[in-house]
C-alpha positions in Angstrom: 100.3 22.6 -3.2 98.8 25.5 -5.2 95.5 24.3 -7.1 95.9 24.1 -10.9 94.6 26.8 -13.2 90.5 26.3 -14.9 90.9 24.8 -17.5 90.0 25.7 -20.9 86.1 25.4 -21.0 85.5 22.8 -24.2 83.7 23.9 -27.4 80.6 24.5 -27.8 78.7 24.6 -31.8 76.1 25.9 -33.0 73.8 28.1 -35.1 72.4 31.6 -34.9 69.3 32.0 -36.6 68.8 35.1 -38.2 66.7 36.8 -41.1 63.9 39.8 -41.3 60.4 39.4 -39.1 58.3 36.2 -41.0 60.8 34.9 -42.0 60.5 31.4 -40.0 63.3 31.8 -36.9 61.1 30.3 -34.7 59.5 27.3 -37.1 63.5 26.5 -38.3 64.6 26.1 -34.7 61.5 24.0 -34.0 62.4 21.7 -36.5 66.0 21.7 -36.5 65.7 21.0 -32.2 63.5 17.7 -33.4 65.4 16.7 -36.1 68.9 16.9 -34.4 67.3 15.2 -31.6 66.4 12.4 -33.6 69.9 11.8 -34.6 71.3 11.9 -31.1 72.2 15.1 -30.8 71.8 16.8 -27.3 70.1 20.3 -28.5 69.4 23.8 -26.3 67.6 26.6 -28.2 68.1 29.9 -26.9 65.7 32.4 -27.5 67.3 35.6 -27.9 64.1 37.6 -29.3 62.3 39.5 -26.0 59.3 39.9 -28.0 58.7 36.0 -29.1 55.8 35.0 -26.8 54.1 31.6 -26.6 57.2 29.2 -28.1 56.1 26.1 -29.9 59.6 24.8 -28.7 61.2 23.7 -25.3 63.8 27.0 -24.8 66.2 26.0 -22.3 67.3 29.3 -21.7 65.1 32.4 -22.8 66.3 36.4 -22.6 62.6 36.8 -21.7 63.4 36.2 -18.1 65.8 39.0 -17.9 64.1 41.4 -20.0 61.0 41.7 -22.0 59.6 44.2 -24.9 56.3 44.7 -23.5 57.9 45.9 -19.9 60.4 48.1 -21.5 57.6 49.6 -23.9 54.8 50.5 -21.1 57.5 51.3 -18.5 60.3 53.7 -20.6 57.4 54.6 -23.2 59.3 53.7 -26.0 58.1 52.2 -29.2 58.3 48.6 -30.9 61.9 49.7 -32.6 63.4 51.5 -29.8 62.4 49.2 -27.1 64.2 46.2 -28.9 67.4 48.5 -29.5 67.0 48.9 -25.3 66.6 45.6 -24.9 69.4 43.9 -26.8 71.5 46.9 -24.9 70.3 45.3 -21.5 71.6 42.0 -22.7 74.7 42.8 -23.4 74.8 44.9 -19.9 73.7 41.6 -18.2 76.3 39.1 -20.1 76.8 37.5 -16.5 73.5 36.7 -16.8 73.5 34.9 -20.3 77.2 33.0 -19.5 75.3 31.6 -16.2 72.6 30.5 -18.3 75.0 28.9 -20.7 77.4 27.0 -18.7 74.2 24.9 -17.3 74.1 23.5 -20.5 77.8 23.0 -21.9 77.3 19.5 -23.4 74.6 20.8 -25.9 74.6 22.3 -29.6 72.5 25.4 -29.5 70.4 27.1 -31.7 70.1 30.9 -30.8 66.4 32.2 -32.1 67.4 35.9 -32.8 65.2 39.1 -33.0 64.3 40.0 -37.4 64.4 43.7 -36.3 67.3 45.0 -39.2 68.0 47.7 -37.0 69.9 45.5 -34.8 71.8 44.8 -37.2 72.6 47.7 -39.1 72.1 50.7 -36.5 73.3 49.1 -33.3 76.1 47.1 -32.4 74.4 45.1 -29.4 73.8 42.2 -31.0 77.2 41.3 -32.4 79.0 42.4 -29.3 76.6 39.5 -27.8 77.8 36.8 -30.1 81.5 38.0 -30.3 81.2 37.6 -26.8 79.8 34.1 -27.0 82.8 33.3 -29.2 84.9 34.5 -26.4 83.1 31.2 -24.4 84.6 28.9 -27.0 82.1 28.7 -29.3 81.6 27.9 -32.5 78.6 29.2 -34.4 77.2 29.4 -38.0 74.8 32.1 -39.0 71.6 30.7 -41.0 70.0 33.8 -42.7 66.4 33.4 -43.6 64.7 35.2 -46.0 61.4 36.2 -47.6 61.8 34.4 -50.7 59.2 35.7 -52.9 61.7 38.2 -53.9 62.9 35.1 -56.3 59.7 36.5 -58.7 61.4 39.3 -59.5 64.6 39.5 -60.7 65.5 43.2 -59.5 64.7 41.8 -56.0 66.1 38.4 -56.3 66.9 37.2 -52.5 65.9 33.3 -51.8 63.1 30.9 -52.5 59.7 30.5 -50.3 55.9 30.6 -50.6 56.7 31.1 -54.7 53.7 29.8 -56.1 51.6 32.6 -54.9 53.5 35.1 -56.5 53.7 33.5 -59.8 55.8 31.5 -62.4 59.4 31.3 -62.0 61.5 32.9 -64.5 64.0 30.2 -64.5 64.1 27.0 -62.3 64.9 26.1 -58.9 68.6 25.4 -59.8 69.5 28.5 -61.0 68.3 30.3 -58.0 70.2 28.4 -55.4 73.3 27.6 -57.4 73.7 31.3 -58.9 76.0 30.0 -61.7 75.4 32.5 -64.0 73.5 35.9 -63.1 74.1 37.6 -66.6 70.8 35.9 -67.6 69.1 38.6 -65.0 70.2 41.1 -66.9 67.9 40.9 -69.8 64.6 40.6 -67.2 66.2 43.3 -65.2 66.7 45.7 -68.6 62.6 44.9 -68.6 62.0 47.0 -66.0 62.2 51.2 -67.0 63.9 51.6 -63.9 66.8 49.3 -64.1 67.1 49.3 -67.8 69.4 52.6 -67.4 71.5 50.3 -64.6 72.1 47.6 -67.0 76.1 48.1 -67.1 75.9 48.6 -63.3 73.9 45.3 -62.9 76.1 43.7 -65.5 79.6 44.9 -63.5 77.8 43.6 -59.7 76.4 40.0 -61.5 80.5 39.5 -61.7 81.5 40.1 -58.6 79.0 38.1 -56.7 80.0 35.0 -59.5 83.6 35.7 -59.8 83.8 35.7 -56.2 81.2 33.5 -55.1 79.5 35.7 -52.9 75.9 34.4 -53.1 74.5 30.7 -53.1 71.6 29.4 -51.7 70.2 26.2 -49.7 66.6 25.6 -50.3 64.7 24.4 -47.3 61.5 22.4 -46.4 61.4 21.4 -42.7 59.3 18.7 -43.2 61.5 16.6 -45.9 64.7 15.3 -44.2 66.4 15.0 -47.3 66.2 18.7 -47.0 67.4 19.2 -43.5 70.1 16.8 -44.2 71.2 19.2 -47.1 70.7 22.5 -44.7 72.6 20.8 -41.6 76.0 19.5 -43.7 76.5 23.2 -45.1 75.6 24.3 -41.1 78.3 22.2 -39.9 80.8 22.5 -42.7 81.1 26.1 -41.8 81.1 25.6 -38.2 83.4 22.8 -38.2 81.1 20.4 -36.2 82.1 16.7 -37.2 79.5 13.6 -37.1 80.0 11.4 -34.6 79.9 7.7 -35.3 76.0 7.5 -33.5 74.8 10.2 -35.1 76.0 8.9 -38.6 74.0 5.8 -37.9 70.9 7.1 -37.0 71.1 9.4 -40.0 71.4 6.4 -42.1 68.5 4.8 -40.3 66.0 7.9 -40.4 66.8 8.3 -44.0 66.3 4.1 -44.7 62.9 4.4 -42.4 60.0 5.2 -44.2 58.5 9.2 -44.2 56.2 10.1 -41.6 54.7 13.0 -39.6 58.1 14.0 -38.5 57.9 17.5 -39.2 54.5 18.3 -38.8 53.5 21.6 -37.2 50.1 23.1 -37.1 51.2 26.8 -37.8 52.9 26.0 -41.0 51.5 25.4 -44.3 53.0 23.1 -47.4 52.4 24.7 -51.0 52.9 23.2 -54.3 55.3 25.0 -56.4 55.2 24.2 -59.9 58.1 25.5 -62.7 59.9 24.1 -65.9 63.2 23.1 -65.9 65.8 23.6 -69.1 64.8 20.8 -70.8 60.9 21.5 -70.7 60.2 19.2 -68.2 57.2 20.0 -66.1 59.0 19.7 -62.0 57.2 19.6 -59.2 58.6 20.2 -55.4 57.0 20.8 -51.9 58.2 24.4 -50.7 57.6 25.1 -47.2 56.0 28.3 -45.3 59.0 29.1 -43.2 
């Protein structure tokens, strides 16, 4: 009797954490591994970045052990940039390597801590050849894209929100930066600047795009409030498709009934006060975290 055929290896969710050096990868998968853990879910983090050194989380499976920046610098004499674009190339040479790694944990959601480099992204091909691979493996993942959000001071850089009070007031408030309803009221701060006042039709003719279609939008993130992670993890697994199970429902409900604690707190992160005045005039205050 012949032996029947593998079956189809189950799926597997999870998130790939991307965004530009600083941005808080490694603090966001630190928190997200505790928090998930505290509802019941069984978490791996993968640390995909062969330059992070000295994780403040438990990595199950680290590219480090296959290849690392340092080794590839000294030994090909390559620089900070190129040895990463060898690296990630190694990788995806060695993908035996990385599906091994995987399979020990198949059970698990996993959180992939990815190099900032944007060269990786935009010169090189390496790194999503890796994850359409993982795909490949049946799985599921979301991409959570961090970013420096001071750029939120200045209209002609507007990205996302973080470490804002240090860069000054708010030109509008919190909402309108991670809702993006209505980006025609950039224009006017935009028109203040000599260099983009001769863009104005320009930047009027892109503001409708990105609202007609719904291009940009924003979650806003402190990894010590769980009300915030809460907010951060639904959009995660809307996009992903992951579904709650029953336990992890109820220990939702009971961490959010329970009174706050030291949860979330890390000794390389900082909280800072941000301070700005909503459309009626009222005076709002809200915690922003250092990611």
């Amino acid at each position: 009797m012949s032996g029947q055929p593998n079956a189809t290896p189950s799926l597997r969710f999870g998130q790939v954490v991307i965004g530009p050096p600083g941005s808080g990868k490694t603090t966001y998968c630190r928190g997200m591994q505790e928090f998930l853990t505290h509802l019941g879910r069984k978490v791996v983090v993968v640390n995909m970045d062969p330059a992070n050194e000295g994780l403040p989380y438990s990595c199950a499976v680290d590219v480090s052990e296959l290849v690392t920046l340092n080794d590839v610098m000294e030994g090909l004499r390559l620089g900070p940039n190129g040895g990463l674009l060898y690296c990630m190339e190694y990788v995806e040479a060695n993908l035996d390597w990385l599906e091994n790694k995987l399979k020990q944990h198949s059970d698990c959601y996993f959180l992939f801590d990815c190099p900032g480099q944007v060269e990786l992204y935009t010169h090189q091909s390496s790194v999503k050849n890796i994850f359409s691979q993982l795909t490949k493996w049946n799985f599921r993942l979301s991409a959570v894209h961090l970013v420096d959000s001071h750029y939120c001071a200045d209209p002609a850089k507007f990205i996302s929100m973080d470490l804002i009070e240090q860069y000054g007031r708010l030109s509008f408030n919190l909402d309108f930066y991670t809702e993006v309803m209505d980006l025609t009221y950039l224009l006017d701060h935009l028109a203040a600047d000599p260099f983009f006042k001769k863009f104005r039709h320009l930047n009027e003719k892109l503001a409708e795009v990105i609202q007609d279609y719904s291009l940009v939008s924003f979650v806003p993130l402190n990894v010590q409030d769980k009300e915030s992670m809460i907010q951060v993890l639904r959009a995660v697994d809307k996009a992903n498709g992951y579904c709650f199970g029953d336990l992890e429902e109820r220990n939702l409900q009971a961490m959010m009934s329970a009174a706050v604690g030291a949860d979330f707190q890390f000794n390389f992160t900082l909280g800072v006060q941000e301070r700005y005045v909503d459309t009626s005039g009222k005076t709002v205050e809200e915690e922003v975290m250092d990611l």
